[in-house]
PAVEXGU-557446 format. One line per 3 residues: number of its first residue (from 0); for each residue x, y, z of N, C-alpha, C. Coordinates in pm, whole numbers. Each point is the difference from the previous one (the first is absolute). Example, Ala and Ser with C-alpha at 12.3 -4.5 7.8 and 13.67 -1.06 7.14 Angstrom:
% PAVEXGU-557446
0 = 1319 -569 780 -89 119 0 90 120 0 ~ -35 105 -72 82 119 6 -77 109 73
***
This chain:
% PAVEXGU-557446
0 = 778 -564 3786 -110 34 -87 -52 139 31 ~ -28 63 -107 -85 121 8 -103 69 -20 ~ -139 -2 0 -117 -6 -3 -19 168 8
3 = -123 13 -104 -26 149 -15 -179 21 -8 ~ -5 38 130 -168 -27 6 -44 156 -3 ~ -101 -2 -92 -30 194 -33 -155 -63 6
6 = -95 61 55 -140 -40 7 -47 89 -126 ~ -131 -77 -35 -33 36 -155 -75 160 25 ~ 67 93 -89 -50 114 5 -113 80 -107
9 = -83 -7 64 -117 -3 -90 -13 141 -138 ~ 118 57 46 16 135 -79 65 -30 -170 ~ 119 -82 12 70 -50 -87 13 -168 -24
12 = -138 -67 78 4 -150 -55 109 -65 -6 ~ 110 -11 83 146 -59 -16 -9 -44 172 ~ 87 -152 -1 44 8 115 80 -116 -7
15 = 60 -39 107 124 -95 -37 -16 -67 172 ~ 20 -161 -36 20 -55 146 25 -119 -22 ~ 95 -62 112 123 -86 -81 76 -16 -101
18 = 54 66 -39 80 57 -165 -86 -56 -97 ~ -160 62 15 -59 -35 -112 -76 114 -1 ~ -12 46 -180 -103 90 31 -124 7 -88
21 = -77 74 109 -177 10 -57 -24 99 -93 ~ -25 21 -85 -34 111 -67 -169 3 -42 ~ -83 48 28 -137 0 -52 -64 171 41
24 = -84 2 -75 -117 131 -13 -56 42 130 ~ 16 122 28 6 75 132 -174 -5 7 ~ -67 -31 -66 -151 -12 -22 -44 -154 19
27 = -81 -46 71 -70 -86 47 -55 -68 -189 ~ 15 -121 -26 -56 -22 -191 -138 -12 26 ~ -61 57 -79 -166 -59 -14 17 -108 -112
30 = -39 -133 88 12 -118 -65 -142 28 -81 ~ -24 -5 -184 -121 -4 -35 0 -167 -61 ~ -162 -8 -19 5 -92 -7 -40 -51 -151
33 = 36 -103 -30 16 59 -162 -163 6 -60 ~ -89 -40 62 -128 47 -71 -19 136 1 ~ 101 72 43 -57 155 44 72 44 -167
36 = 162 -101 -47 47 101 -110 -28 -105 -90 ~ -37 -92 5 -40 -75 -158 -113 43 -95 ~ -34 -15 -111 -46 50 -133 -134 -116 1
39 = -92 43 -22 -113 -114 -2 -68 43 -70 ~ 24 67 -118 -93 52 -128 88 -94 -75 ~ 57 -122 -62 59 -36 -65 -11 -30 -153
42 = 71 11 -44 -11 -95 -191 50 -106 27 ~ -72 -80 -38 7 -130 -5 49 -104 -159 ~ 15 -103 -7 49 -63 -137 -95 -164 72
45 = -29 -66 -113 -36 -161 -3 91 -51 -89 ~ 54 -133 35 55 -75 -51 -9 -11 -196 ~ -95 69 3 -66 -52 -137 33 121 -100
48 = 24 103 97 29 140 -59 126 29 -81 ~ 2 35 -157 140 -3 -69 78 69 40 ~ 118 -45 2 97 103 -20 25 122 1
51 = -56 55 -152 0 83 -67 -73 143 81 ~ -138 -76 48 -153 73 102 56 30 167 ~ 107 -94 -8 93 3 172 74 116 -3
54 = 101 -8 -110 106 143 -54 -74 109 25 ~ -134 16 -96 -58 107 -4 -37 75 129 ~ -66 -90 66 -84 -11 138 116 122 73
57 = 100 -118 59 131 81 48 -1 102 -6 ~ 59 28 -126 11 162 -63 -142 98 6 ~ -96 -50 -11 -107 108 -15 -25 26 156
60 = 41 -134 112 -8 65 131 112 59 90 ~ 105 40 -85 102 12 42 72 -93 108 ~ -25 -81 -4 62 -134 130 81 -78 -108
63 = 94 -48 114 101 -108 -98 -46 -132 34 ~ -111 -8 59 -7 -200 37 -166 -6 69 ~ -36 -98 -50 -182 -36 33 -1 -124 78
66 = -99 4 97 -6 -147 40 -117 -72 -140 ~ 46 -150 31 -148 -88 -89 -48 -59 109 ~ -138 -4 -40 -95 -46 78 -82 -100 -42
69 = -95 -93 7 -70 -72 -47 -160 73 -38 ~ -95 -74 -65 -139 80 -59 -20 89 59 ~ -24 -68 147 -94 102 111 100 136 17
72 = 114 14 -47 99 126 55 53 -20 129 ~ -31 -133 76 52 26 116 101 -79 88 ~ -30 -115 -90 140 -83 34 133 35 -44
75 = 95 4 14 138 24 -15 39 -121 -104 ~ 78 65 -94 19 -176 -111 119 20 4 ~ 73 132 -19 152 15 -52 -1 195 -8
78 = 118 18 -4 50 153 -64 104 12 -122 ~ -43 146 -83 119 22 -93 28 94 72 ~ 111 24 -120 60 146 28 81 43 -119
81 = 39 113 -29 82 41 -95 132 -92 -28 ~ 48 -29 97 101 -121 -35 -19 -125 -66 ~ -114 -40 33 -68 -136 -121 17 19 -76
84 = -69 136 -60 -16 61 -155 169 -31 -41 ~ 54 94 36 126 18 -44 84 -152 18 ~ -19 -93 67 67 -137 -17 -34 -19 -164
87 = -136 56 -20 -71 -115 -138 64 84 -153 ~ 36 139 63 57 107 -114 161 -16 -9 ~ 70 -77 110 84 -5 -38 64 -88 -64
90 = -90 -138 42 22 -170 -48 18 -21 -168 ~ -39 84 -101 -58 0 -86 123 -80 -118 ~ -31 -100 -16 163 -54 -71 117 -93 88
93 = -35 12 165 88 -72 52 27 -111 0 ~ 121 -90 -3 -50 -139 -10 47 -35 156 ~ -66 -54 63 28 -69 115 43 -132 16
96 = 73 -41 87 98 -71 83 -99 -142 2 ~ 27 -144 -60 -112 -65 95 89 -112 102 ~ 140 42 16 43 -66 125 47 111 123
99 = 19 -76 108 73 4 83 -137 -81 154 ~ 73 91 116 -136 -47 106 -94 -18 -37 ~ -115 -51 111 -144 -26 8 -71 199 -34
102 = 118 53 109 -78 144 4 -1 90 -121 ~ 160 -22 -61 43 24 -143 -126 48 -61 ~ -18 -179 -41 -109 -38 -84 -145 96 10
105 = -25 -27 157 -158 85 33 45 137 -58 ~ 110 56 32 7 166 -20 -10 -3 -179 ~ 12 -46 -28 1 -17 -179 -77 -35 -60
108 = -124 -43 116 -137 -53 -95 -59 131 18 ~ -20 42 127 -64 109 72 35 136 -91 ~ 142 27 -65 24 77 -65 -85 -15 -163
111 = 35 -87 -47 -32 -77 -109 -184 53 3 ~ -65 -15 112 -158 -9 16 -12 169 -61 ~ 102 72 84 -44 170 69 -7 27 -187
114 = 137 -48 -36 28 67 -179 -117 -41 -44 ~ -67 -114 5 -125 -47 -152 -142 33 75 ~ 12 27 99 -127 48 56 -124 122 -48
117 = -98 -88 -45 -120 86 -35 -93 71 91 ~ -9 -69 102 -96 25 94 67 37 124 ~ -51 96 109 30 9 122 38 -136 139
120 = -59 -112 -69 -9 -128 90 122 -94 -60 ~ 32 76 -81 156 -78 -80 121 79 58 ~ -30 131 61 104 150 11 53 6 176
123 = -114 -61 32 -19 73 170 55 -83 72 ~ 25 86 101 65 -130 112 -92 -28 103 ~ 25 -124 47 -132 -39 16 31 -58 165
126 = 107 32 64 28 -64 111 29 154 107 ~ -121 52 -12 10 150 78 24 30 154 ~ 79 88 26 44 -8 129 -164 114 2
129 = -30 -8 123 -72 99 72 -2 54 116 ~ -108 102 54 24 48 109 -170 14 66 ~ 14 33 110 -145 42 29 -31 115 51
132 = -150 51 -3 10 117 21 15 37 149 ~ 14 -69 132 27 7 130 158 55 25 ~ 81 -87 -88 159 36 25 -3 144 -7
135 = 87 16 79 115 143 12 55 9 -147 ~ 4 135 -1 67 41 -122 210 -62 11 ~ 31 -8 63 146 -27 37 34 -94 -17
138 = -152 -139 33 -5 -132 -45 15 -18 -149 ~ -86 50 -75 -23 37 -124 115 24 -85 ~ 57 114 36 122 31 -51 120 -100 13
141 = 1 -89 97 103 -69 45 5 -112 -131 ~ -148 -62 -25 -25 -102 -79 36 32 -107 ~ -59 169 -62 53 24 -101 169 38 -32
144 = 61 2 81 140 53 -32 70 -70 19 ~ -17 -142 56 48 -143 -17 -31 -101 -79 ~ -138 40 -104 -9 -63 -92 10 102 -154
147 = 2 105 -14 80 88 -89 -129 22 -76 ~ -111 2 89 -131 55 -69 -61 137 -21 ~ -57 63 -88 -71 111 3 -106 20 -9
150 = -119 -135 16 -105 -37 53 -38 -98 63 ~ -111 27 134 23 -101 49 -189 1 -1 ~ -57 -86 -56 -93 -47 54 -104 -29 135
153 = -112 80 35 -30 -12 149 -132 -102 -25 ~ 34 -108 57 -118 -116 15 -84 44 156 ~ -84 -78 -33 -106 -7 187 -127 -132 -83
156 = -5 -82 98 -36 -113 -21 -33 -13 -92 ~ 75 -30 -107 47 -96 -81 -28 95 -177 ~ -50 128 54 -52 130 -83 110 69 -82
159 = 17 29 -74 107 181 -29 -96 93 21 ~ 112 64 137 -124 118 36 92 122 -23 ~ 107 11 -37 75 131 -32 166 -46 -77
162 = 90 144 -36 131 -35 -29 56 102 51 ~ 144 -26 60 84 93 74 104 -13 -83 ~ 32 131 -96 119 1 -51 110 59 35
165 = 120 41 -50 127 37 62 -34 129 34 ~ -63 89 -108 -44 151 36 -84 11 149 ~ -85 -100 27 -69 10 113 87 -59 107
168 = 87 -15 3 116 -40 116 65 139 -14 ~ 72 56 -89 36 62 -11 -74 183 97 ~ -136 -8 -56 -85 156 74 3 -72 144
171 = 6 -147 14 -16 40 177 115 -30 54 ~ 98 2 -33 172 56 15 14 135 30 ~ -82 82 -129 10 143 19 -64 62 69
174 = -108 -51 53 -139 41 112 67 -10 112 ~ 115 -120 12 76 6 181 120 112 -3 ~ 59 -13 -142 88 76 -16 -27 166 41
177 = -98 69 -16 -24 115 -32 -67 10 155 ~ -36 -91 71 -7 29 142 127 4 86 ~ 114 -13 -32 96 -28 79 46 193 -9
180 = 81 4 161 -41 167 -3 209 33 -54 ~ -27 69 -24 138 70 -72 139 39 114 ~ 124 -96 -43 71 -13 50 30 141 81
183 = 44 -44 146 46 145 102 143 62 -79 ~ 1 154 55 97 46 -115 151 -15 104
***
């Protein structure tokens, strides 16, 4: 056997020991924490809110997806997003399937709901992953890039107290990025 032990060199972030190798950022990460990059001026939607007033909303705030909340604004009920919309724009005429599985079936009602849906509480999904505002941003990202989200909701007892979207993962990517010092020549 042959073993290649190089101790980690803090100049070029590379090092190798036991034919395995390390590769990471010659810079120490500033773990932030996601209350530092989440959005807490939010637009919000209620269940009760059309369609039509949701679309608009979107577009006039330039965001692709709202959390819903209940009266008070502060419970968490469900989220859209531009993809709802577009399930209900594209359904228009489809005829759907009414056999096969148990799951079949659910995915075909659930579709079936998104197309005839008037209201936001007919549109949204309502089984929201979240995050809180204590986690690490790395946590955050992890949840989101294993569940294929571009918002994630920040709860704190039992509240919506902010939203961390992909762009805000994204600037504190580039905030570690732009500290890392420029490869030796």
């Amino acid at each position: 056997l042959f073993a290649v032990v190089i101790s980690f060199d803090s100049s070029n972030g590379f090092s190798v020991k036991n034919n395995r190798v390390f590769v990471g950022t010659p810079v120490k990460p500033v773990r932030h924490k996601v209350s530092e990059c989440m959005k807490t001026n939010l637009k919000t939607l209620t269940i009760s809110s059309k369609v039509e007033d949701a679309i608009a909303m979107l577009i006039d705030a330039k965001i692709s997806g709202a959390p819903v909340v209940d009266e008070t604004g502060k419970k968490l009920l469900g989220i859209v997003s531009a993809s709802d919309f577009i399930h209900k724009e594209v359904g228009d005429g489809i005829l759907l399937p009414v056999s096969g599985s148990e799951q079949d079936i659910q995915t075909y009602i659930y579709t079936a709901k998104k197309m005839c849906a008037n209201s936001v509480g007919d549109i949204m999904t309502n089984e929201v992953i979240t995050g809180t505002p204590n986690m690490n941003m790395r946590d955050a990202a992890t949840i989101m890039a294993k569940n294929k989200l571009h918002h994630l909701p920040i709860v704190e007892g039992g509240e919506l107290v902010g939203m961390l979207t992909s762009s805000d993962v994204l600037k504190d990517i580039l905030h570690t990025v732009r500290r890392i010092p420029p490869a030796a020549p």
